[in-house]
C-alpha positions as a Python dict, from the first residue, in 0.01 Angstrom:
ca = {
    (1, 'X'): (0, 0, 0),
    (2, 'X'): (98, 379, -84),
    (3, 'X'): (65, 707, 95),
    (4, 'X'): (241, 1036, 29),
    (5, 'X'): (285, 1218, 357),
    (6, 'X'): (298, 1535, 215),
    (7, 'X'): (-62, 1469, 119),
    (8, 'X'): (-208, 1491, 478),
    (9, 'X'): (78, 1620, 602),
    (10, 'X'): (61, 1969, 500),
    (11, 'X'): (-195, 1996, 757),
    (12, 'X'): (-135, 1699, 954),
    (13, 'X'): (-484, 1665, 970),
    (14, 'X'): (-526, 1313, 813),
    (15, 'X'): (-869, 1148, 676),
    (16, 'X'): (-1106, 1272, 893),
    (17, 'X'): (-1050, 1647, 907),
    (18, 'X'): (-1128, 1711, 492),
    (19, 'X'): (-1105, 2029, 346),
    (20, 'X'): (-1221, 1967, 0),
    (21, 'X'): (-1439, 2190, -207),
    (22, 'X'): (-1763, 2172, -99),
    (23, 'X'): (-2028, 1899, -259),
    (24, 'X'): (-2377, 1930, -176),
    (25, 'X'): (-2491, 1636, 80),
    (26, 'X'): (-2703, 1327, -142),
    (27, 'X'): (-3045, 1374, -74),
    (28, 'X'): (-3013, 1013, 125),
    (29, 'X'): (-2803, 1202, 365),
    (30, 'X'): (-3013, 1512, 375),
    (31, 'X'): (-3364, 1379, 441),
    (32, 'X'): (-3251, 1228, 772),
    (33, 'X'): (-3348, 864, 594),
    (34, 'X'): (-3016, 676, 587),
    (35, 'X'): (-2875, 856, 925),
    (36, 'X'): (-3177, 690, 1079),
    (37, 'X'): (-3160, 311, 908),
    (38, 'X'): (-2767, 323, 1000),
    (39, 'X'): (-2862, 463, 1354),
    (40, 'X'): (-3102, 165, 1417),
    (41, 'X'): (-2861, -118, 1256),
    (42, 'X'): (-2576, 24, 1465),
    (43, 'X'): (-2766, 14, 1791),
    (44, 'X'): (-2936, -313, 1744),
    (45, 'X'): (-2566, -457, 1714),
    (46, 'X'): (-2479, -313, 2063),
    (47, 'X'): (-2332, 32, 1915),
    (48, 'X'): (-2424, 384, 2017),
    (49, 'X'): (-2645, 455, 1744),
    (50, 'X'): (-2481, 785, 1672),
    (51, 'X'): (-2189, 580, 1497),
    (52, 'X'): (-1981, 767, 1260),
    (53, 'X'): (-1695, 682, 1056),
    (54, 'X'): (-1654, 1067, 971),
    (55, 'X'): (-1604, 1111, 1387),
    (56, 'X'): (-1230, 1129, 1493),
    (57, 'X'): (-1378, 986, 1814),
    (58, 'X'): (-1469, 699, 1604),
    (59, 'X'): (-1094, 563, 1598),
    (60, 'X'): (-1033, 629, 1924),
    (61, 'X'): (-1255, 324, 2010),
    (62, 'X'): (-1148, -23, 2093),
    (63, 'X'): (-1033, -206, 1725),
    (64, 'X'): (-1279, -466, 1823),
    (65, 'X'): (-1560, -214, 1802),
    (66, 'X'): (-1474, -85, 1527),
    (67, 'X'): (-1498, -399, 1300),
    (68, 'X'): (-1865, -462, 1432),
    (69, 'X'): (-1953, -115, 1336),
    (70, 'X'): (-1789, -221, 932),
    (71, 'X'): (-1958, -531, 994),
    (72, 'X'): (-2308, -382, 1050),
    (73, 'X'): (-2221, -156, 769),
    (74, 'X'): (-2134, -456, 527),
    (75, 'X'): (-2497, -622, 577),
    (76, 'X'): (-2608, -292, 357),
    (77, 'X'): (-2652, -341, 14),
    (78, 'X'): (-2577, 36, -71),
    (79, 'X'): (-2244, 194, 47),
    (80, 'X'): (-2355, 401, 344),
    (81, 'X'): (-2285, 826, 386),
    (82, 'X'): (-2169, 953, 651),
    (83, 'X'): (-2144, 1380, 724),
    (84, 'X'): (-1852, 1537, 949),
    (85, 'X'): (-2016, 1641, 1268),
    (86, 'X'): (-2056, 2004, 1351),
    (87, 'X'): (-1765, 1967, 1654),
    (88, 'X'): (-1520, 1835, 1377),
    (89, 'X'): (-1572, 2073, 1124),
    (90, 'X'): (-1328, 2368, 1081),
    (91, 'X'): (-1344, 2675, 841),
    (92, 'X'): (-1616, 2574, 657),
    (93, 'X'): (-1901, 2284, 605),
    (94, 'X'): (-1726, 1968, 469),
    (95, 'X'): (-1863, 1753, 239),
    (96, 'X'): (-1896, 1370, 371),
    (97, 'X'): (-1819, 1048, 180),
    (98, 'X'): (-1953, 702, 132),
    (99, 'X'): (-1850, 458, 335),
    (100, 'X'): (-1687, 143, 65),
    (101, 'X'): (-1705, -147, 306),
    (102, 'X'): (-1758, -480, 102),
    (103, 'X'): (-1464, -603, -43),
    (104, 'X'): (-1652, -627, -389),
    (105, 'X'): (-1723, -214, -355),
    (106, 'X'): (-1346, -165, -249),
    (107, 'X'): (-1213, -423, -547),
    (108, 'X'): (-1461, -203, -788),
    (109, 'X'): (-1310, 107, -730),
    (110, 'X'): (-955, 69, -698),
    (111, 'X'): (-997, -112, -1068),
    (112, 'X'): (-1239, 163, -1230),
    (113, 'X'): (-942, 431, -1192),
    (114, 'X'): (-1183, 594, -1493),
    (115, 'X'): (-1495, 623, -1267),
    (116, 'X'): (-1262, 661, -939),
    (117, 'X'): (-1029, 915, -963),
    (118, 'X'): (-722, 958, -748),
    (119, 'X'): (-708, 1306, -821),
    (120, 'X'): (-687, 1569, -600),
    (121, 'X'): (-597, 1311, -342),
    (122, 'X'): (-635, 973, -198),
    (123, 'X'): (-625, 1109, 172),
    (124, 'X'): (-755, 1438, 321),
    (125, 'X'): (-754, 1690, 367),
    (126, 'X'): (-577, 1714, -41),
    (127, 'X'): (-265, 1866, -102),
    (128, 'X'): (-296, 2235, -156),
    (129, 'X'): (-140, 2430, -524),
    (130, 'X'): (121, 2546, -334),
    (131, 'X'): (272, 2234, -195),
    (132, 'X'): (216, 2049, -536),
    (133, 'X'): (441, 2334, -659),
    (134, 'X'): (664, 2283, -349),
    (135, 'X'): (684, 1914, -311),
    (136, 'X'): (585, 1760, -652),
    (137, 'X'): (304, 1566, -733),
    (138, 'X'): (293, 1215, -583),
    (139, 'X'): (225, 898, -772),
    (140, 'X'): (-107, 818, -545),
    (141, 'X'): (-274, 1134, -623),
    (142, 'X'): (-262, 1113, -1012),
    (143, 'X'): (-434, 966, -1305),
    (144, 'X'): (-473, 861, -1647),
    (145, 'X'): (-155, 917, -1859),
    (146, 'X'): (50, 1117, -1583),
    (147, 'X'): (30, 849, -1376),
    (148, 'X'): (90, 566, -1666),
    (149, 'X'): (397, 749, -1754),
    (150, 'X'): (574, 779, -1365),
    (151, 'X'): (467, 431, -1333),
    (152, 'X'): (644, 314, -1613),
    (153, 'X'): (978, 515, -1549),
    (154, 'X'): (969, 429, -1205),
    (155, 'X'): (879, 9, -1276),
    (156, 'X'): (1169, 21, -1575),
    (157, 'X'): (1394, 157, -1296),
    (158, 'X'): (1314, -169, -1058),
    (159, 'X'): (1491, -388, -1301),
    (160, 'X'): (1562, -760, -1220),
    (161, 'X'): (1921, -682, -1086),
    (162, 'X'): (1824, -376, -878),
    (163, 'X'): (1554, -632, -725),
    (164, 'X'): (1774, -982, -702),
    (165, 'X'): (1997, -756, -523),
    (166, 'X'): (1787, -629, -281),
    (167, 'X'): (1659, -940, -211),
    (168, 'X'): (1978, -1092, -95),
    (169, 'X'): (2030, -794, 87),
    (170, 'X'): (1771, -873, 315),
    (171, 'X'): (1878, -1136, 521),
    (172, 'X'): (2210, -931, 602),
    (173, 'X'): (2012, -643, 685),
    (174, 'X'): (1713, -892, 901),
    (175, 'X'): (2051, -1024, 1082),
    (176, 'X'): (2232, -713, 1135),
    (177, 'X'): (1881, -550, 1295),
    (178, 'X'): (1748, -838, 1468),
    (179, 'X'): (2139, -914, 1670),
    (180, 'X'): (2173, -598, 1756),
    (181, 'X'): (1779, -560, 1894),
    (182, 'X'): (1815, -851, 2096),
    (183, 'X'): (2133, -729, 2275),
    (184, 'X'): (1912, -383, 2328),
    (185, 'X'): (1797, -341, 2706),
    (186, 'X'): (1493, -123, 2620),
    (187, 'X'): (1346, -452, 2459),
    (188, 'X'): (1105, -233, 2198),
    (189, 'X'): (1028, -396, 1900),
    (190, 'X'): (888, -147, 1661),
    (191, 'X'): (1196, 137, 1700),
    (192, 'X'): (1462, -184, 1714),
    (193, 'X'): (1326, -360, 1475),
    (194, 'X'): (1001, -317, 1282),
    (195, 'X'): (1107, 29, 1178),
    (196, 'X'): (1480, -68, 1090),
    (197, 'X'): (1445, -353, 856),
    (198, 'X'): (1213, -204, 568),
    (199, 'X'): (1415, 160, 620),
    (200, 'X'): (1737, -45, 571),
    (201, 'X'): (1631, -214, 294),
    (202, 'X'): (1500, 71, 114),
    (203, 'X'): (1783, 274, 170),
    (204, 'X'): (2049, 36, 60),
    (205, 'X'): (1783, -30, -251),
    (206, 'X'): (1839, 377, -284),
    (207, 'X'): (2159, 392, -171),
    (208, 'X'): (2172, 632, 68),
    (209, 'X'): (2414, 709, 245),
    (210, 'X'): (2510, 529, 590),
    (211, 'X'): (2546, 903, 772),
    (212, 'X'): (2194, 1022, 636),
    (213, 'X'): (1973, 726, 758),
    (214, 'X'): (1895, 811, 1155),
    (215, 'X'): (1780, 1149, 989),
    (216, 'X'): (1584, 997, 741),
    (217, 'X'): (1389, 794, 992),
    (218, 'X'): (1372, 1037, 1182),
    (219, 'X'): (1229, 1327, 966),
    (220, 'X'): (997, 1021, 861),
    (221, 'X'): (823, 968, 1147),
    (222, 'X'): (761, 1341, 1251),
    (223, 'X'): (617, 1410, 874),
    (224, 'X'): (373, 1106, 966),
    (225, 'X'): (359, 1040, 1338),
    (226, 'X'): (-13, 1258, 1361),
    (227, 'X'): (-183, 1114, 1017),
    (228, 'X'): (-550, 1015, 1116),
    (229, 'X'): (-511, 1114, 1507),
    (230, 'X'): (-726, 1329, 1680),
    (231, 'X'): (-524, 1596, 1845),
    (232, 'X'): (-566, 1877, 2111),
    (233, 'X'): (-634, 2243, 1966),
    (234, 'X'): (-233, 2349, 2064),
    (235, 'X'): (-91, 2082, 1850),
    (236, 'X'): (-323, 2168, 1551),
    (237, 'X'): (-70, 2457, 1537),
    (238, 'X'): (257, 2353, 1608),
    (239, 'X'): (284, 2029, 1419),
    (240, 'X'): (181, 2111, 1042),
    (241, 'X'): (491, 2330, 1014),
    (242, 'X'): (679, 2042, 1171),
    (243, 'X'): (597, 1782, 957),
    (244, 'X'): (621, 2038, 663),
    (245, 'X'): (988, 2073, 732),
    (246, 'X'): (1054, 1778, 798),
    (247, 'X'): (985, 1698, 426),
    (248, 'X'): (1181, 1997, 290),
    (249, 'X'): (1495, 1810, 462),
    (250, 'X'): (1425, 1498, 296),
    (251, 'X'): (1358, 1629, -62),
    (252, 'X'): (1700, 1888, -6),
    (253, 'X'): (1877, 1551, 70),
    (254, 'X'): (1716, 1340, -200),
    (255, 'X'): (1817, 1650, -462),
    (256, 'X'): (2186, 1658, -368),
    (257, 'X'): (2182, 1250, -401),
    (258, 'X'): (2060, 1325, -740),
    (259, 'X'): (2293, 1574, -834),
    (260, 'X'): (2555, 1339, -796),
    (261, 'X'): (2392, 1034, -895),
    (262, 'X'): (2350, 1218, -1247),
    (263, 'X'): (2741, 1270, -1267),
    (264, 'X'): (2848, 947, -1155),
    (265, 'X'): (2573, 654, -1094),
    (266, 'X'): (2638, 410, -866),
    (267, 'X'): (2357, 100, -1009),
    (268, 'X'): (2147, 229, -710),
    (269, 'X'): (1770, 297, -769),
    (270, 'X'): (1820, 672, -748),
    (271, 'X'): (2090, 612, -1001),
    (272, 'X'): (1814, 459, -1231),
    (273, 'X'): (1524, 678, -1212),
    (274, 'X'): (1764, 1014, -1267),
    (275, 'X'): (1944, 871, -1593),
    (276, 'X'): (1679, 606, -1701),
    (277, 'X'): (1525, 679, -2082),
    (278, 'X'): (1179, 585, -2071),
    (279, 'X'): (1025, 748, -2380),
    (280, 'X'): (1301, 1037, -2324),
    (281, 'X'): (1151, 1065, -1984),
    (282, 'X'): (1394, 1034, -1622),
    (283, 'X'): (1255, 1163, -1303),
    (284, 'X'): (1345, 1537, -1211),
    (285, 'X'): (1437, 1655, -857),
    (286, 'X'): (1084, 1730, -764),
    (287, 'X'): (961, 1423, -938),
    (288, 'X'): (1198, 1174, -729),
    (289, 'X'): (1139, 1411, -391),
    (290, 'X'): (788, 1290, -438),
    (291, 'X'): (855, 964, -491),
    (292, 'X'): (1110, 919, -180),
    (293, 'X'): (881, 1011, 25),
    (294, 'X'): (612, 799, -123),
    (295, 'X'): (857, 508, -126),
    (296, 'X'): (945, 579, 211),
    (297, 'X'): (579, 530, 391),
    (298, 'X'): (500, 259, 103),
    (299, 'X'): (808, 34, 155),
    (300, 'X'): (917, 135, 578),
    (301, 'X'): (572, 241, 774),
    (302, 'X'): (364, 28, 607),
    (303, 'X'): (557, -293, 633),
    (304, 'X'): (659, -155, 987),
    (305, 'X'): (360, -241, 1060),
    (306, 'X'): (267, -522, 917),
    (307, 'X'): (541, -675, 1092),
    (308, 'X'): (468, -518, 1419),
    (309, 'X'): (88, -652, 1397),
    (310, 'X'): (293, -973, 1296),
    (311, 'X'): (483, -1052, 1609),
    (312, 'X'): (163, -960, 1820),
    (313, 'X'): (-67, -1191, 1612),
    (314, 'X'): (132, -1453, 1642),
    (315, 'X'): (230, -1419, 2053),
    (316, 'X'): (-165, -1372, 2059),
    (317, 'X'): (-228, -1702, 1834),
    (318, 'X'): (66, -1945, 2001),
    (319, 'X'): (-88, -2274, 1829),
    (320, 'X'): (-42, -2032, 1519),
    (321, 'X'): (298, -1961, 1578),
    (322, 'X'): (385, -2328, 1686),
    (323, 'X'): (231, -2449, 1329),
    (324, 'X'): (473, -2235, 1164),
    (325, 'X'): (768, -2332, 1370),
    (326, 'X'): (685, -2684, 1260),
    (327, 'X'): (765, -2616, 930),
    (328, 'X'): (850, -2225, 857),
    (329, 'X'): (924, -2314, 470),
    (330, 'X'): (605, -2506, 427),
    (331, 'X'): (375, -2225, 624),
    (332, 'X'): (599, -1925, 466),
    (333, 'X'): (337, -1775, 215),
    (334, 'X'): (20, -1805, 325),
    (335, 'X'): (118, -1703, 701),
    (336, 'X'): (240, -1370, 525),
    (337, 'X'): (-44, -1329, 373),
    (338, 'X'): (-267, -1405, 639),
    (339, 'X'): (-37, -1133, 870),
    (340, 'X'): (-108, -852, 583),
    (341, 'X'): (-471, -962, 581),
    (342, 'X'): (-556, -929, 950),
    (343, 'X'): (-322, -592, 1069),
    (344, 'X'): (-448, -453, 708),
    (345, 'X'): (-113, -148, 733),
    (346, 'X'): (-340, 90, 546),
    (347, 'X'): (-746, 140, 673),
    (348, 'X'): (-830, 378, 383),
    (349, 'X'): (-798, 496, 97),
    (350, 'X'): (-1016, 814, -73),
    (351, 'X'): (-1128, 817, -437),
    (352, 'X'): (-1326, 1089, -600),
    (353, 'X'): (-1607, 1006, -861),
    (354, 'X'): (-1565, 1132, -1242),
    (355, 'X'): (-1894, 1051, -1320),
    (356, 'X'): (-2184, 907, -1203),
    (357, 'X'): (-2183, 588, -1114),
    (358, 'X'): (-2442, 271, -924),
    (359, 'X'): (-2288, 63, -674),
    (360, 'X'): (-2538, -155, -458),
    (361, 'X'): (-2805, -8, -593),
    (362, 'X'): (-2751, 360, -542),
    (363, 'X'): (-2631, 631, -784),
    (364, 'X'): (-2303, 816, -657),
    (365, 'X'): (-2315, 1146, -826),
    (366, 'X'): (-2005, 1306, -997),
    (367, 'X'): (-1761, 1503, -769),
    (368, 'X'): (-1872, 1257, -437),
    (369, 'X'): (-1608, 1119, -251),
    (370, 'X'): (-1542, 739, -94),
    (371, 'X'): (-1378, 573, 144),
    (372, 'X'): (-1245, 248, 78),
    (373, 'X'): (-1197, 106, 349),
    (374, 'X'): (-934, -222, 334),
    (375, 'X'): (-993, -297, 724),
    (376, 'X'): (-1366, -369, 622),
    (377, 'X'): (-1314, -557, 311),
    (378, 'X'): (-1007, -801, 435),
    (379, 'X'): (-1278, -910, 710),
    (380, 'X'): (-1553, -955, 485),
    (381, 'X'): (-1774, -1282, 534),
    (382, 'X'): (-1846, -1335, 182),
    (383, 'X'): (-1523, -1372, 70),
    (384, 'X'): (-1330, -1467, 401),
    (385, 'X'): (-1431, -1796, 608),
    (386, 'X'): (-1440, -1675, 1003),
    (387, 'X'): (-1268, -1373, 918),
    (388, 'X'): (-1203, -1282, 1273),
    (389, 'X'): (-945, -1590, 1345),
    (390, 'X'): (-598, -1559, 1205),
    (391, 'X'): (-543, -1875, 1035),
    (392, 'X'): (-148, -1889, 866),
    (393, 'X'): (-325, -2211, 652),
    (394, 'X'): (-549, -1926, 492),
    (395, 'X'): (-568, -2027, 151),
    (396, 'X'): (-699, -1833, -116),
    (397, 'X'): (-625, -1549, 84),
    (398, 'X'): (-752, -1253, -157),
    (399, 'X'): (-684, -1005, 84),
    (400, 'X'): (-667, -622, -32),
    (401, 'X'): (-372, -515, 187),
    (402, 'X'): (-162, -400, -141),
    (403, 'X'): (-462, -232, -269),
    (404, 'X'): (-742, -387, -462),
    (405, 'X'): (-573, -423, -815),
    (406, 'X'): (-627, -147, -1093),
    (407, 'X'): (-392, 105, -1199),
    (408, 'X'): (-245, 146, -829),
    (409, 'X'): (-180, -144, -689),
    (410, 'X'): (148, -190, -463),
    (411, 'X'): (455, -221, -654),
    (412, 'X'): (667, -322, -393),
    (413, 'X'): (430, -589, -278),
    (414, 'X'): (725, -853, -384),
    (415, 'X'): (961, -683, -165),
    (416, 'X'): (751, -647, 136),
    (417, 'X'): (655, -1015, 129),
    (418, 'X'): (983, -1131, 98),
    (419, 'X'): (1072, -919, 378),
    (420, 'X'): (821, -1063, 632),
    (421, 'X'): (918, -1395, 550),
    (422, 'X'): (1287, -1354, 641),
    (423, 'X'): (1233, -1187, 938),
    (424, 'X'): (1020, -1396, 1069),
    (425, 'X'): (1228, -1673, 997),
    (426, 'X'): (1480, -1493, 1199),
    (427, 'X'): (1232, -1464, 1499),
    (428, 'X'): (1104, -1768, 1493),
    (429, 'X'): (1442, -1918, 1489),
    (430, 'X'): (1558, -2114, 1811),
    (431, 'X'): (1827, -1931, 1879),
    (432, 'X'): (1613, -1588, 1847),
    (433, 'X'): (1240, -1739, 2018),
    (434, 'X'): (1114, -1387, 1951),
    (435, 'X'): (789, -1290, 2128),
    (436, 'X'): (558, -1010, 2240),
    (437, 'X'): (600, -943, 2624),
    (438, 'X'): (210, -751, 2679),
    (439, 'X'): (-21, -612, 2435),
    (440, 'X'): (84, -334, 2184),
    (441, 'X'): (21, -34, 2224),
    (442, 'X'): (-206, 110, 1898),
    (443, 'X'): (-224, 445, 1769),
    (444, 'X'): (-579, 548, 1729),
    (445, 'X'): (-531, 663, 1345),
    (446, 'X'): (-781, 668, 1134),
    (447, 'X'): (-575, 604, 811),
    (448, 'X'): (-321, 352, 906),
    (449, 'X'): (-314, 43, 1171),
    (450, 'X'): (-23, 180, 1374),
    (451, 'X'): (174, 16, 1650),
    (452, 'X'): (358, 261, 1864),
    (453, 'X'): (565, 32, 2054),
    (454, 'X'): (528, -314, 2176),
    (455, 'X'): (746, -483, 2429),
    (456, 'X'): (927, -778, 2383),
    (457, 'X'): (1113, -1173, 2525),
    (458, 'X'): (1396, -1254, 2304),
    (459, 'X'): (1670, -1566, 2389),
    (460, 'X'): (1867, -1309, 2390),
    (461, 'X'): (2152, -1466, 2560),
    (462, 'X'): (2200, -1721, 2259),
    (463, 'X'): (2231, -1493, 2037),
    (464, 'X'): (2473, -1260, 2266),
    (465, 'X'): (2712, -1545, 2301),
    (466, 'X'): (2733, -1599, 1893),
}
């Protein structure tokens, strides 16, 4: 899955705070009809009737009631609307969305990019003129044959080499990470380890420089740290500019790589997309800036966590995790799978409508805006057997965690799976017996499933005396 930070970031705001142009309400909405029927479904299910996935209070509840609320929401034939309550609106009135919940409705619109635009953004609120000017435009929030022609330059770039390579360089990097975590006293597995591998392995794929990485990670999670989270009125203030600056660094860095890279190119990825000939296209400063950045929450938070939802599922599940320790090779693919599946890295997505279109039943009207939401649709009962149980024997598994096909669908889904499955081999090892010590602790985000930290038992000694 893909995200470009500088897309919510600009505001830090994230999914629920929109500040798109207005659209009038549907007249579902507006008659009071659909509020009610949602209000009555929700309630007879044990919810507060007053249930709204446009309410940053929404995410702040337990995950567990927050499925039952998508489940609820899937027994509707129509996608459902749902309008930003007064105490969450800002400036101005804000126009809602439609809630895509089935995993049919979210397959249909990430393949219709012609009905289902990307464009002016896949998150809110949508990046203003000046920081598309500033920044670049990122990969996620265009369409049609701007976004066929990055695509191409960028998947011409990822040639077979550039990939073999990085693949082997994963089980130095899983190594390096994982010996030096375990010998760690702080024993926290998402800044020692779930963070480190997928930046690692993106920045070697870059290649960038040893000296620039703890700032890279670091500017990355204070451009992201605040996507989707409610926050107090003080920090509406003070963190926009930070996370604002943050990606100023990283596209200054990125531009001086490139610079250099043009001059002399090292067979790096950065090296490809500055001097590749695609059509007598390369990427320009801006251009790659934009897609750093995108690469950067695509192929490190994402998988972050993925794996960090990983570990817990599987302390959670131990008949799970002794299944796999039976026979890791045998178990390998679907168990990643079945991990992506169930932590679901990305909850939404945002599309805006081109033209009119039905789905379920019900006209959505040019200019409307919807929510996909993947945590819905990967837990969907007419596609998924008991979708609550994670079940590494899961197979088919057509999960949407890289997106639901189309136009733009995960390109680095290869690399992300083969990092999962040799780091968990790691942790699963004897000599490594890696497991969760307490629950995690989640970040209450309304566009991605974040772990903050999670604690964790490690033979640690073993390994030490290697």
């Amino acid at each position: 899955m893909t995200m470009p930070p500088h897309t919510a970031s600009a505001s830090s705001a994230g999914p629920e705070a929109a500040a798109a142009p207005h659209v009038p309400s549907p007249a579902a909405a507006a008659d009071g009809t659909e509020t009610s029927e949602a209000a009555e479904a929700f309630e007879a299910a044990g919810l507060p009737p007053q249930t709204n996935l446009a309410d940053p209070r929404f995410w702040q509840l337990p995950h567990e009631q927050r499925h039952l609320a998508f489940a609820v929401l899937r027994e509707r034939e129509a996608p459902t609307y749902f309008a930003h309550p007064q105490h969450a609106l800002r400036k101005r009135q804000q126009p809602g969305f439609y809630a895509l919940v089935r995993h049919e409705h979210v397959q249909e619109a990430s393949r219709n990019a012609a009905v289902f635009g990307s464009a002016p953004g896949v998150t809110t609120p949508h990046p203003a003129p000046w920081v598309k000017a500033l920044f670049g435009e990122s990969m996620v929030n265009v369409d049609g044959r701007d976004h066929a022609k990055l695509r191409k330059i960028i998947s011409r770039a990822f040639s077979p080499r550039l990939l073999a390579g990085a693949e082997k360089d994963i089980e130095e990097v899983v190594a390096t990470v994982v010996g030096n975590a375990v010998r760690q006293p702080s024993r926290e597995f998402v800044t020692a380890v779930a963070s480190l591998v997928p930046c690692e392995v993106v920045c070697n794929m870059m290649g960038i420089p040893q000296k620039h990485r703890p700032r890279i990670l670091a500017q990355l999670n204070d451009a992201s740290e605040n996507i989707g989270v409610r926050r107090g009125a003080g920090a509406k203030f003070r963190i926009p500019g930070k996370g604002l600056r943050a990606l100023a660094r990283m596209h200054v860095m990125i531009a001086m790589l490139a610079r250099e890279r043009r001059r002399r190119p090292t067979g790096d990825l950065i090296s490809a997309l500055v001097t590749a000939d695609v059509d007598g296209q390369c990427l320009g400063n801006r251009q790659l800036g934009a897609f750093f950045t995108l690469l950067m929450v695509a192929g490190v938070e994402t998988t972050r966590n993925a794996i960090s939802h990983g570990l817990s599922l599987l302390s959670e599940n131990p008949e799970q995790r002794e299944l796999w320790e039976s026979d890791f090779e045998k178990y390998a693919d679907t168990a990643v799978e079945e991990i992506v599946r169930c932590s679901t890295p990305i909850i939404q997505f945002r599309r805006t409508l081109r033209t009119d279109h039905v789905m379920g039943g019900r006209t959505l009207r040019q200019g409307e805006t919807v929510a996909m939401y993947y945590a819905s649709a990967n837990r969907d009962e007419a596609v998924f057997d008991a979708p609550e149980a994670f079940d590494i024997t899961r197979d088919p598994n057509p999960h949407l965690g890289y997106g639901g096909g189309g136009p733009h669908h995960c390109l680095g889904a290869h690399l992300a799976r083969q990092e999962l499955k040799a780091l968990f081999k790691v942790l699963l090892s004897d000599s490594v017996a890696m497991r969760a010590a307490g629950l995690p602790d989640l970040v209450p985000s309304s566009f991605d499933n974040r772990i903050r930290s999670l604690k964790f038992e490690a033979a640690s000694e073993a390994v030490a005396a290697e």
